[in-house]
PDB file of N, CA, C and O in Angstrom:
ATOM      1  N   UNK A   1     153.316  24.979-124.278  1.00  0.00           N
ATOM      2  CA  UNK A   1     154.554  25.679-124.029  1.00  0.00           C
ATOM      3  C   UNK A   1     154.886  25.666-122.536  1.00  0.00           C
ATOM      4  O   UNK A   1     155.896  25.170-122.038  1.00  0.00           O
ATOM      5  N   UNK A   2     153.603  26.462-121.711  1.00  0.00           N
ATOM      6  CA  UNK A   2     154.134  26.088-120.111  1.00  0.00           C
ATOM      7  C   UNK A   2     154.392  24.621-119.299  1.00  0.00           C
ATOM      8  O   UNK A   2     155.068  24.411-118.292  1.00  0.00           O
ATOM      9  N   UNK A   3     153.602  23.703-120.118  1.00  0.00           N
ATOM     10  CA  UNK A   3     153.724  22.315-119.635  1.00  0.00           C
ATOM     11  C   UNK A   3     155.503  22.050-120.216  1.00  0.00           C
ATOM     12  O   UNK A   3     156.422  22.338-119.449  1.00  0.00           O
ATOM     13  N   UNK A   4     155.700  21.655-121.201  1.00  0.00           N
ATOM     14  CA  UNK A   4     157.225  21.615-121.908  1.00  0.00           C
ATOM     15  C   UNK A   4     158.362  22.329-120.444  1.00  0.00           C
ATOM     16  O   UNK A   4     159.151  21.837-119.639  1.00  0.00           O
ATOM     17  N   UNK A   5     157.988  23.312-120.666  1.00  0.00           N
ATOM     18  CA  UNK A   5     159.257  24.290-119.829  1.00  0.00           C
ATOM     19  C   UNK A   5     159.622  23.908-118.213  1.00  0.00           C
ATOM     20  O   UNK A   5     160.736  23.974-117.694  1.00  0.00           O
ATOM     21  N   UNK A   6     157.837  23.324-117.322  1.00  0.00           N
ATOM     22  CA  UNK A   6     157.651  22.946-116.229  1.00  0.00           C
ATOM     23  C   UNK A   6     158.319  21.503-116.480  1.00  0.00           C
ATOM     24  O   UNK A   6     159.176  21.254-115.632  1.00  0.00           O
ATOM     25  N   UNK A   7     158.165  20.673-117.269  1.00  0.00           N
ATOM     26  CA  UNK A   7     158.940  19.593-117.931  1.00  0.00           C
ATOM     27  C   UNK A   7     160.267  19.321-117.518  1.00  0.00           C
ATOM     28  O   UNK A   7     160.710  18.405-116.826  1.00  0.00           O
ATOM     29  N   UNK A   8     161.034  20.654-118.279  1.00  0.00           N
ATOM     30  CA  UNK A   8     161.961  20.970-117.692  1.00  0.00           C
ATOM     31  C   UNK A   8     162.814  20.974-117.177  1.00  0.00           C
ATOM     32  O   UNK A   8     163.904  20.409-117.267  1.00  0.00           O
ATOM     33  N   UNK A   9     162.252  21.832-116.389  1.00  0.00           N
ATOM     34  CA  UNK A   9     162.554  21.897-115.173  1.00  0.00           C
ATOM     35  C   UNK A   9     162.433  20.310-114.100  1.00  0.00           C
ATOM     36  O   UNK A   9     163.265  20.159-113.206  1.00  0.00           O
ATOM     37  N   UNK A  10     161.744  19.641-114.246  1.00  0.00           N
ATOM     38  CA  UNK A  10     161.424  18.685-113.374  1.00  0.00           C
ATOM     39  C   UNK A  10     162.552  17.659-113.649  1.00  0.00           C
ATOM     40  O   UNK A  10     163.064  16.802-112.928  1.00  0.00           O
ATOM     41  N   UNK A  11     162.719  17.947-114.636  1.00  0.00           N
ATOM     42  CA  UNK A  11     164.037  16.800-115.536  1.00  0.00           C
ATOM     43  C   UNK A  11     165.408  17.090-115.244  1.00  0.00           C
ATOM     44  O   UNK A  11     166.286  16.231-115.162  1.00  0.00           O
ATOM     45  N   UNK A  12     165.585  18.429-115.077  1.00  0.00           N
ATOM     46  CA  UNK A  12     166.465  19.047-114.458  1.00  0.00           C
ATOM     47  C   UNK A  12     166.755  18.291-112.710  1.00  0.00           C
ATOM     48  O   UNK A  12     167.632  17.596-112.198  1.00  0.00           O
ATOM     49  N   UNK A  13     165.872  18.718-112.404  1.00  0.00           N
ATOM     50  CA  UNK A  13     165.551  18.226-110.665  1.00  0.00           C
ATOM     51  C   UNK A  13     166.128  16.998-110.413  1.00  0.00           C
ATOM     52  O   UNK A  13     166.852  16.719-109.456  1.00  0.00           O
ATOM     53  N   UNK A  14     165.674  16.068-111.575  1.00  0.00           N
ATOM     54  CA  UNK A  14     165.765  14.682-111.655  1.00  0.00           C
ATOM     55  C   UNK A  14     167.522  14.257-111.487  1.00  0.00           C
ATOM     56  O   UNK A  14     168.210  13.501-110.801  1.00  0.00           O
ATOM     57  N   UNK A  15     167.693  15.197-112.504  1.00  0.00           N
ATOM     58  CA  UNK A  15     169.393  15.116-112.703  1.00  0.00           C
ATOM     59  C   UNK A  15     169.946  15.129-111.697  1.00  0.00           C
ATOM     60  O   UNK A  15     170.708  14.285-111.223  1.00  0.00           O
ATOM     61  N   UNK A  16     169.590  16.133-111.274  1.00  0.00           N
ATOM     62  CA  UNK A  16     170.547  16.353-109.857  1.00  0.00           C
ATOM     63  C   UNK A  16     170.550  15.551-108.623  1.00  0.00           C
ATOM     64  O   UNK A  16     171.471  15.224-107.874  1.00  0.00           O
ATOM     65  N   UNK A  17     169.128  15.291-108.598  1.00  0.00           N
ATOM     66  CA  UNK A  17     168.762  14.183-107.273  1.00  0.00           C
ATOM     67  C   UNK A  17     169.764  12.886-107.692  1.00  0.00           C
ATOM     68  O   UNK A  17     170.275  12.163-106.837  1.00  0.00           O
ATOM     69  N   UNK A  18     169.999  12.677-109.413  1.00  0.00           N
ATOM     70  CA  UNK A  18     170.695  11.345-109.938  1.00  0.00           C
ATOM     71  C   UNK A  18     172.246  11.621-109.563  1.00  0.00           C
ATOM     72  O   UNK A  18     172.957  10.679-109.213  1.00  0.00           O
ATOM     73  N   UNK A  19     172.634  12.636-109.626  1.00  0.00           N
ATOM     74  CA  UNK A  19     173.794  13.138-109.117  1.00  0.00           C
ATOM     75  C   UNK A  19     174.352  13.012-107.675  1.00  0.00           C
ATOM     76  O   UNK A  19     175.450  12.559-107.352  1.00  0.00           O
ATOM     77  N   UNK A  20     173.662  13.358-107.111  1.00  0.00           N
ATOM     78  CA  UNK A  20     173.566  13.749-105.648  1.00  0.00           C
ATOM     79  C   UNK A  20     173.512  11.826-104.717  1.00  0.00           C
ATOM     80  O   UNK A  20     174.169  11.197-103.888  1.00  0.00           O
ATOM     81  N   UNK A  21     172.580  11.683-105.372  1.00  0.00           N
ATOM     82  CA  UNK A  21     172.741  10.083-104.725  1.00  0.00           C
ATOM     83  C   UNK A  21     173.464   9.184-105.180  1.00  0.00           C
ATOM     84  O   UNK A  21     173.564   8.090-104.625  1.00  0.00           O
ATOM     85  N   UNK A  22     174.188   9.553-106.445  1.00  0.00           N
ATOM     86  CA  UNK A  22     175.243   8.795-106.809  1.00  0.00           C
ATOM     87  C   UNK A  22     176.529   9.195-105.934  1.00  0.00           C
ATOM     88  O   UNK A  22     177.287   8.420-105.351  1.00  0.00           O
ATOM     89  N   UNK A  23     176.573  10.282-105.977  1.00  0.00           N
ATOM     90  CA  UNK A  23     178.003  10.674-104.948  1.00  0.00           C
ATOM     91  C   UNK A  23     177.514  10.101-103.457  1.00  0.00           C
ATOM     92  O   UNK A  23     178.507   9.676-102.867  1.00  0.00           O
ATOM     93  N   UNK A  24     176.274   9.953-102.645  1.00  0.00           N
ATOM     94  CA  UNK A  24     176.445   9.872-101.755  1.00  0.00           C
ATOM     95  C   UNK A  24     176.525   8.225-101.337  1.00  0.00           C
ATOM     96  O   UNK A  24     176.846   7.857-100.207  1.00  0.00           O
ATOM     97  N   UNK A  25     176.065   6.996-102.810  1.00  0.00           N
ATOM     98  CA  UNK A  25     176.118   6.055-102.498  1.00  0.00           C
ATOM     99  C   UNK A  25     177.807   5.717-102.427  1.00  0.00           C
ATOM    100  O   UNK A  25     178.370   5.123-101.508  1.00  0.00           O
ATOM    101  N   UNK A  26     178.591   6.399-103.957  1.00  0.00           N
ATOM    102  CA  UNK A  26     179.919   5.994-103.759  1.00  0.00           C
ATOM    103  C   UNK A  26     180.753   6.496-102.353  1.00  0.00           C
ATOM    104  O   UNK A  26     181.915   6.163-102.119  1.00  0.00           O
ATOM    105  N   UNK A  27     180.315   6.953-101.884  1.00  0.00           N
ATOM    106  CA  UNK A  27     180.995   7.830-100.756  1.00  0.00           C
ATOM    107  C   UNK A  27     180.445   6.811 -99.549  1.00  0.00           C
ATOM    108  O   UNK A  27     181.138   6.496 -98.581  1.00  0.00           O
ATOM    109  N   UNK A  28     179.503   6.497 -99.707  1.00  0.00           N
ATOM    110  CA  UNK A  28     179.253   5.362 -98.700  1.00  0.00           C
ATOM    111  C   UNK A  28     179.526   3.789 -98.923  1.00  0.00           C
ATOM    112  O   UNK A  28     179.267   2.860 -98.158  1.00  0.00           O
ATOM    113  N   UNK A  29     180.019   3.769 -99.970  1.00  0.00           N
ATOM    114  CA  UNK A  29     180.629   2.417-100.536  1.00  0.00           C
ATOM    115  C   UNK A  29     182.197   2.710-100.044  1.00  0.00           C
ATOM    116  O   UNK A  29     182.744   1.917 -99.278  1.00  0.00           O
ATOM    117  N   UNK A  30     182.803   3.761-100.476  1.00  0.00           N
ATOM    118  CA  UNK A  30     184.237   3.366 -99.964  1.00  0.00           C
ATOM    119  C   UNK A  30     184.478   3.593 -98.607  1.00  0.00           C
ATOM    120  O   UNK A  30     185.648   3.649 -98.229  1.00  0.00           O
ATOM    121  N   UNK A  31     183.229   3.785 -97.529  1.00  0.00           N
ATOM    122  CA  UNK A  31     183.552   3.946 -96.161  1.00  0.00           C
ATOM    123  C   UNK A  31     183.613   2.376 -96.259  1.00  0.00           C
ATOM    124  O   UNK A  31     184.686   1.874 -95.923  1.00  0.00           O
ATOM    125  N   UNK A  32     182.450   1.399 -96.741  1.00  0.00           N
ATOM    126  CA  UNK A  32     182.442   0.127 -96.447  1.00  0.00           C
ATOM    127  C   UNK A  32     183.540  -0.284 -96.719  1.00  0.00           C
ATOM    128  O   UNK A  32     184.006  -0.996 -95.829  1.00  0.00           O
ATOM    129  N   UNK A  33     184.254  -0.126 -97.692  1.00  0.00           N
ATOM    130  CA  UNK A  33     185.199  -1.118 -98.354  1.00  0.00           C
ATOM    131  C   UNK A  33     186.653  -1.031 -97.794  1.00  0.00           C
ATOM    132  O   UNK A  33     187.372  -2.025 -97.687  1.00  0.00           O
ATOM    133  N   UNK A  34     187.057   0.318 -97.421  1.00  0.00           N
ATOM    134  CA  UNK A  34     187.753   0.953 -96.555  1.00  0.00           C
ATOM    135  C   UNK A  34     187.818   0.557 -94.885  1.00  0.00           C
ATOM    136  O   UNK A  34     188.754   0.805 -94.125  1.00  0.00           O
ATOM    137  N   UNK A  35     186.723  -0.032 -94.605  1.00  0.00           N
ATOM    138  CA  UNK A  35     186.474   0.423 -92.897  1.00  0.00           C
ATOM    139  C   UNK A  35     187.153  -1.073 -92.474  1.00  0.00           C
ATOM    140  O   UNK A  35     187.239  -1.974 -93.308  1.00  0.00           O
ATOM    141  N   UNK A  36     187.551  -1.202 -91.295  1.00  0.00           N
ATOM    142  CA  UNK A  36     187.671  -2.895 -91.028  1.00  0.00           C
ATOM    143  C   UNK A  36     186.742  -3.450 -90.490  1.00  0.00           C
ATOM    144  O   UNK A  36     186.637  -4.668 -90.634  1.00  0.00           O
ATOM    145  N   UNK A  37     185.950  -2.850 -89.842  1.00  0.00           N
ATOM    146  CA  UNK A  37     184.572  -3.668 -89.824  1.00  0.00           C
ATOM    147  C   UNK A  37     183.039  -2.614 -89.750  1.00  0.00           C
ATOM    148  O   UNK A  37     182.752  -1.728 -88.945  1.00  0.00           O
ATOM    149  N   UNK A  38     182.386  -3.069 -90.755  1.00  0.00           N
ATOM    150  CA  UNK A  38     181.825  -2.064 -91.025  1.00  0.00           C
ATOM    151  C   UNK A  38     180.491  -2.035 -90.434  1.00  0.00           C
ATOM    152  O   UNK A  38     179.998  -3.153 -90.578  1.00  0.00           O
ATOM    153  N   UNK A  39     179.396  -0.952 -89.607  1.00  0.00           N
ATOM    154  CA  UNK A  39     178.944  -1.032 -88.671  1.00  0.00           C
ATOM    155  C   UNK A  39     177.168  -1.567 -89.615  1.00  0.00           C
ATOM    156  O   UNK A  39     176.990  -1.416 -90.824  1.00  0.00           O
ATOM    157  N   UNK A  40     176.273  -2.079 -88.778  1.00  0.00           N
ATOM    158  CA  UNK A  40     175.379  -2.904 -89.232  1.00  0.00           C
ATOM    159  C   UNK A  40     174.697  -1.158 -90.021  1.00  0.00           C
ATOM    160  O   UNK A  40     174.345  -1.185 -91.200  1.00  0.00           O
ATOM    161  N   UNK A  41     174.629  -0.215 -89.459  1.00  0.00           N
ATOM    162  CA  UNK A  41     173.661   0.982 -89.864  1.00  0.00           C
ATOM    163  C   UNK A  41     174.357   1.856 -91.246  1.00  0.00           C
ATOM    164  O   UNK A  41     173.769   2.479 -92.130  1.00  0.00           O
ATOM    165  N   UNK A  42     175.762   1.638 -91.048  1.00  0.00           N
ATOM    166  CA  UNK A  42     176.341   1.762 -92.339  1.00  0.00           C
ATOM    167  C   UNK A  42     176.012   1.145 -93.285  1.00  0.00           C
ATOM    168  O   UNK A  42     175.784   1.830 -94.282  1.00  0.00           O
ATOM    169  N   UNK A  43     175.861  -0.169 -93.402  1.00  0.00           N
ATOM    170  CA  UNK A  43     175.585  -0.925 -94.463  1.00  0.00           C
ATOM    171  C   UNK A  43     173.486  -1.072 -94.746  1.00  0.00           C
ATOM    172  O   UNK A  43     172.917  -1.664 -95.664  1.00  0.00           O
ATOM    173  N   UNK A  44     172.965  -0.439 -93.797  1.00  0.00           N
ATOM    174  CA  UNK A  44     172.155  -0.279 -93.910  1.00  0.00           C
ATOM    175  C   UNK A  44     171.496   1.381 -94.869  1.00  0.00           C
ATOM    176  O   UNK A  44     170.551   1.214 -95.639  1.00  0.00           O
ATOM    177  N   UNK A  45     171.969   2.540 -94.739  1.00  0.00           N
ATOM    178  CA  UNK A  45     172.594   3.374 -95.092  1.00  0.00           C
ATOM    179  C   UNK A  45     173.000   2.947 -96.510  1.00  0.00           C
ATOM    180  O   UNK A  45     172.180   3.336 -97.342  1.00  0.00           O
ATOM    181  N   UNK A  46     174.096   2.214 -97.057  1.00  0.00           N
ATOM    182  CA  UNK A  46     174.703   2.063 -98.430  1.00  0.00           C
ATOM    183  C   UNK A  46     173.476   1.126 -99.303  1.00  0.00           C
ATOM    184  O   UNK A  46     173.380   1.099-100.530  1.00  0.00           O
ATOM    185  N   UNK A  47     172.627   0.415 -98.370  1.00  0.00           N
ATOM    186  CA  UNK A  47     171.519  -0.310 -99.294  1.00  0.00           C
ATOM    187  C   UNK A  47     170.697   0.683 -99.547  1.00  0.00           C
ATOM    188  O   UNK A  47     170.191   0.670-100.669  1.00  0.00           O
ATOM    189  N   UNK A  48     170.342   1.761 -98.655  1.00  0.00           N
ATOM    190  CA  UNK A  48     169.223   2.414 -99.150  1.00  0.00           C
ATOM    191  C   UNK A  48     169.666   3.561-100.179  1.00  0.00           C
ATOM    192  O   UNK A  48     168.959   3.932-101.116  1.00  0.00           O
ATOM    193  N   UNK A  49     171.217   4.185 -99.809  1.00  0.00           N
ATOM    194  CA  UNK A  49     171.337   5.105-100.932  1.00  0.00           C
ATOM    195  C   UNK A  49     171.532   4.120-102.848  1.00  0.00           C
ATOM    196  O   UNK A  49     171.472   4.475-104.025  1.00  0.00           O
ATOM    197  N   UNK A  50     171.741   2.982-102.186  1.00  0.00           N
ATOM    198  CA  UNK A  50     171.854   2.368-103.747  1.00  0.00           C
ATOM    199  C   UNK A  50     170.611   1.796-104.145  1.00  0.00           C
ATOM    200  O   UNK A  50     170.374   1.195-105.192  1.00  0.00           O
ATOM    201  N   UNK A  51     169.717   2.089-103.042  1.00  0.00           N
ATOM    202  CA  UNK A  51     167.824   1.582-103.819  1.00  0.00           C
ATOM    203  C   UNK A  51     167.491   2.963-104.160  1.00  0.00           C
ATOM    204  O   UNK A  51     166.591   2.949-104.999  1.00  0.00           O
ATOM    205  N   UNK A  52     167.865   4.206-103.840  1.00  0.00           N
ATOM    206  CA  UNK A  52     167.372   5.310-104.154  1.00  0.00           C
ATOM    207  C   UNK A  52     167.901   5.696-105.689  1.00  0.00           C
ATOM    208  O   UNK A  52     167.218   6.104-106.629  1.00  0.00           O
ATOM    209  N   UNK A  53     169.477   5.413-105.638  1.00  0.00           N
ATOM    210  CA  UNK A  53     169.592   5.799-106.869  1.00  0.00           C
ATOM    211  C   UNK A  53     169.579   5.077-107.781  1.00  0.00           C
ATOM    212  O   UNK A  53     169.975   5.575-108.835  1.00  0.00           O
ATOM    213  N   UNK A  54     169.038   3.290-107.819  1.00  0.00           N
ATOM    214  CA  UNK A  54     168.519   2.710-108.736  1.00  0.00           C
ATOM    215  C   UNK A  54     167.259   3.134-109.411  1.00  0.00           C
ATOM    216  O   UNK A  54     166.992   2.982-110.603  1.00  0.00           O
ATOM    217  N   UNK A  55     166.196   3.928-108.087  1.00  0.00           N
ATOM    218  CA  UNK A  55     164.938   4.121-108.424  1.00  0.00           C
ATOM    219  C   UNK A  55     164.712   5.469-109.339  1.00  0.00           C
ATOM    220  O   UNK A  55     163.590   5.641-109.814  1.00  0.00           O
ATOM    221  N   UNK A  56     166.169   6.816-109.701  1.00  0.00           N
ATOM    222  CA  UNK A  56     165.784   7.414-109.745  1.00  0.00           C
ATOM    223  C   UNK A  56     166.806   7.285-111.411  1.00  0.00           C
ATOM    224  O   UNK A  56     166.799   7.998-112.414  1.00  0.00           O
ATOM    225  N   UNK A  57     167.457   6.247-111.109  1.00  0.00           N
ATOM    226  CA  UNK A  57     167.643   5.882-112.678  1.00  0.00           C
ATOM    227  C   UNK A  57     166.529   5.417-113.330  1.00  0.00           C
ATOM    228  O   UNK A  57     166.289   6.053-114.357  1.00  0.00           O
ATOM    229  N   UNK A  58     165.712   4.458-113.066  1.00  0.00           N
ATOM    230  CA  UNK A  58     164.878   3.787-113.894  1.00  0.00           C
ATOM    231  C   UNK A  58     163.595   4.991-114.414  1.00  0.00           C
ATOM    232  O   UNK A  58     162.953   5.099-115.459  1.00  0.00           O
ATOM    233  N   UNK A  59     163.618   5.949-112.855  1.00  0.00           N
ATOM    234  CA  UNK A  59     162.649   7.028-113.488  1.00  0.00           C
ATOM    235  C   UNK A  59     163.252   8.044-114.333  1.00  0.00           C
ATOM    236  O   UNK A  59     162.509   8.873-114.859  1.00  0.00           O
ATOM    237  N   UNK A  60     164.371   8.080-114.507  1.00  0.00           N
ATOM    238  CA  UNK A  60     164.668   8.963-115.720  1.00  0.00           C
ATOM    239  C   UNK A  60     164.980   8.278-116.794  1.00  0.00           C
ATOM    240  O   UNK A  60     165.407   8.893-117.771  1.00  0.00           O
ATOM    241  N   UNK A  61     164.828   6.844-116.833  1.00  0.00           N
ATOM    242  CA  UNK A  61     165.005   6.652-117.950  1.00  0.00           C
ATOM    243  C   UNK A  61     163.266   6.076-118.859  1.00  0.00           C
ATOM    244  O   UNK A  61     162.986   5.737-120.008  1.00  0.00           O
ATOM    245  N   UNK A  62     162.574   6.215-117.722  1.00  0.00           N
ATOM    246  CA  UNK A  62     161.014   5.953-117.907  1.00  0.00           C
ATOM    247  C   UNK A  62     160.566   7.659-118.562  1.00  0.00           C
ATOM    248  O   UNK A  62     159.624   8.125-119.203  1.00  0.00           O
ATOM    249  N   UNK A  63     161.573   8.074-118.092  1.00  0.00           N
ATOM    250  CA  UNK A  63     160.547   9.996-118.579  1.00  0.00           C
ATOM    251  C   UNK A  63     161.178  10.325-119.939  1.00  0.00           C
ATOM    252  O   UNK A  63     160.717  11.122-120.756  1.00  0.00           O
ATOM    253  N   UNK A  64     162.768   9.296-120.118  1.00  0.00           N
ATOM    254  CA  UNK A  64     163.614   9.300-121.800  1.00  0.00           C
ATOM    255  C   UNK A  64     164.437  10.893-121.335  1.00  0.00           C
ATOM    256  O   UNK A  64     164.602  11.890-122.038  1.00  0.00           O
ATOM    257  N   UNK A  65     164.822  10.661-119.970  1.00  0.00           N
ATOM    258  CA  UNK A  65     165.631  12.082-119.662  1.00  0.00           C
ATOM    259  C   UNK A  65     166.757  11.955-120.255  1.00  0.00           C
ATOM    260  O   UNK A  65     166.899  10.741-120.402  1.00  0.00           O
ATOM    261  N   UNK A  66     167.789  12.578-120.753  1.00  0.00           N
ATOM    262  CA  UNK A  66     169.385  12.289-121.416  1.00  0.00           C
ATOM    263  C   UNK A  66     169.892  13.630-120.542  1.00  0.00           C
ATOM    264  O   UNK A  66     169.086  14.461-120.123  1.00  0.00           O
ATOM    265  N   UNK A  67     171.438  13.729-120.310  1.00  0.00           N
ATOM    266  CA  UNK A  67     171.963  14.083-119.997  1.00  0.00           C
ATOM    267  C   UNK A  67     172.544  15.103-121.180  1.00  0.00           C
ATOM    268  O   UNK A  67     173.206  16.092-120.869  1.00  0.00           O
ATOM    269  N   UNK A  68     172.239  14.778-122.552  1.00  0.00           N
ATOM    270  CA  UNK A  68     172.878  15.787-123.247  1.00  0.00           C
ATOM    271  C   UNK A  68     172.005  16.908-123.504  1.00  0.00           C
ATOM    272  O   UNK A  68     172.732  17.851-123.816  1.00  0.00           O
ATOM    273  N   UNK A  69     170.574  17.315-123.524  1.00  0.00           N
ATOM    274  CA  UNK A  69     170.571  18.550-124.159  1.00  0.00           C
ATOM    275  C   UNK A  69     171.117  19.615-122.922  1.00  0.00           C
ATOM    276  O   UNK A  69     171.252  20.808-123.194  1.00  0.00           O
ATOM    277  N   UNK A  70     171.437  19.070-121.473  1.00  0.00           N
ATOM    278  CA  UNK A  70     171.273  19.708-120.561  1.00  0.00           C
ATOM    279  C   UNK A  70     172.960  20.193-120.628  1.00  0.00           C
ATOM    280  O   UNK A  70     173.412  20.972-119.789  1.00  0.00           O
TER     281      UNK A  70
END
């Protein structure tokens, strides 16, 4: 029962971190796409928020997290 609930919660966490780096990659994609020339640390910046939130897709979909019971 306490393992399940700590579960959770962690899945929960997950969500949000999946959330959170999705807004911050699109938000750093339309500076790129937007900008007229876009600076080398920006685009350095948009690779890493889109390796983060590749990595934190594949781990929620490795733990079988869904977005619906939540």
């Amino acid at each position: 029962m306490r393992r399940r609930k700590k579960q959770k919660e962690v899945d929960r966490a997950l969500l949000q971190a999946i959330f959170k780096s999705e807004a911050e990659w699109k938000k750093l994609r339309h500076i790129i796409d937007n900008g007229i020339d876009p600076v080398i640390e920006t685009r350095q910046k948009l690779l890493l928020a889109e390796a983060k939130y590749m990595f934190l897709i594949k781990e929620a979909k490795r733990r079988n997290v869904s977005l619906l019971p939540y």
